[in-house]
C-alpha positions in Angstrom: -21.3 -37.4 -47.4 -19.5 -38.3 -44.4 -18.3 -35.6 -42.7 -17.6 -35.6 -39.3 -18.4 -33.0 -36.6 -15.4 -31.7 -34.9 -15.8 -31.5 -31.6 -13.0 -28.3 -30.5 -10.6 -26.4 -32.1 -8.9 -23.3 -31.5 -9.9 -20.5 -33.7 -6.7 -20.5 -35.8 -6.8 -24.2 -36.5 -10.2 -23.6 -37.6 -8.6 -20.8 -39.8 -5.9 -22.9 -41.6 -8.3 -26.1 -42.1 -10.1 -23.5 -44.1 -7.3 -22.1 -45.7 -6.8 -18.7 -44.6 -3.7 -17.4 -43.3 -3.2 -16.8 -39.6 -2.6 -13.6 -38.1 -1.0 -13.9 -34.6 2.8 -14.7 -34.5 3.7 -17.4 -32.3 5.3 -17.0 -28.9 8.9 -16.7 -28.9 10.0 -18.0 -25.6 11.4 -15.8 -23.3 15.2 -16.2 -22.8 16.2 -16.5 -19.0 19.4 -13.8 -18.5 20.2 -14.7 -15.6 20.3 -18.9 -16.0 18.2 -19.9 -13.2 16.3 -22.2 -15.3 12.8 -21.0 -13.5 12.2 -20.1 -10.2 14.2 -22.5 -8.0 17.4 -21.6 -6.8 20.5 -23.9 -7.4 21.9 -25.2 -3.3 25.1 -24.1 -4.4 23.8 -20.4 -4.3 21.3 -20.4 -1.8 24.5 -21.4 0.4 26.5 -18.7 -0.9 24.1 -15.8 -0.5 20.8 -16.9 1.9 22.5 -19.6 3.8 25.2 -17.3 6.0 22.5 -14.0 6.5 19.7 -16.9 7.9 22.6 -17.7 10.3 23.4 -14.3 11.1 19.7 -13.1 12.1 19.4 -16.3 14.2 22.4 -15.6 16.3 20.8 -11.9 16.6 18.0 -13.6 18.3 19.5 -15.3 20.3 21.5 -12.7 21.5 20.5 -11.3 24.8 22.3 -8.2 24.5 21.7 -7.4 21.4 17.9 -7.9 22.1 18.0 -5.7 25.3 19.7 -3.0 22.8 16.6 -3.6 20.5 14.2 -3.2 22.8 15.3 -0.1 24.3 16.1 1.7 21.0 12.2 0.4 19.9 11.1 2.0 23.2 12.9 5.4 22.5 11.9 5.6 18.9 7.8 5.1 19.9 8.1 7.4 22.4 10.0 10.2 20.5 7.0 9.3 17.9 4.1 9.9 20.0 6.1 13.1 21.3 5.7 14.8 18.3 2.4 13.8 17.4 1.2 15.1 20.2 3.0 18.3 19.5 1.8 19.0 15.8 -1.4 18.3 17.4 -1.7 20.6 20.5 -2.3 23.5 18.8 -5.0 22.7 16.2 -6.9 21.6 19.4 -5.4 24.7 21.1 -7.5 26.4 18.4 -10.2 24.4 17.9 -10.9 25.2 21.4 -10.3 28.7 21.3 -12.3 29.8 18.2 -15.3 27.8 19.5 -15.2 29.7 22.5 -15.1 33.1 20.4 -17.8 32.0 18.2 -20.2 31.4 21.7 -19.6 34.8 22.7 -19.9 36.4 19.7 -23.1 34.7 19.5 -24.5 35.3 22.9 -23.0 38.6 23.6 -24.7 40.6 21.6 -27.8 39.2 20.2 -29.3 41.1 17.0 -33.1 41.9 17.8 -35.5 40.8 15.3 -35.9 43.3 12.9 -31.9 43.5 12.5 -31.8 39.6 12.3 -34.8 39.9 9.5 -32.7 42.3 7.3 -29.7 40.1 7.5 -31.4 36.7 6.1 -30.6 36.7 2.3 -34.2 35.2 1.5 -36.8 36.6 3.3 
């Protein structure tokens, strides 16, 4: 008896050595529609497509004008912004303020006296 101990095998070689039909299909490869052959762009099409907008947002900033422009729209638009946060927020503290106020008095104003206050509690 010689046999010899294998050392690794996947579970479907394991499978067919023994003689049992395997289960999972194979992989079909997965066709590439729109023939980049992976990932990598061809040069001809990077210069087409990516090549001239690169250019284009480099001159941009390098403009001076058209970064004074920017700037001054950027300005404008954070403070327009903080604008209306400030006025969807003014009246929830408007009456955060106001209710706490009402709450104080009602408190303070008119204090029950203790017998009243007993009767009140739910669990005496």
């Amino acid at each position: 008896m010689s046999e010899q101990p294998q050392q690794s095998g996947s579970s479907s070689n394991v499978a067919t050595q023994l003689g049992y039909p395997t289960r999972t299909k194979p992989r079909v490869q997965d066709t590439d529609y729109y023939g980049n052959k992976g990932i990598v762009l061809p040069y001809q099409t990077y210069q087409k497509t990516i090549g001239p907008q690169l250019i284009f947002n480099q001159e941009l900033k390098d403009n001076k004008d058209y970064q004074k422009i920017r700037e001054q729209l950027l300005a404008k638009r954070n403070e327009l912004l903080a604008q209306s946060r400030q006025q969807s927020y003014a009246p929830l503290m408007d009456l955060i303020g106001r209710n706490k106020d009402i709450q104080f008095k009602k408190m303070w104003s008119n204090k029950p006296s203790f017998e009243e206050w007993k009767k009140s509690r739910k669990n005496p």
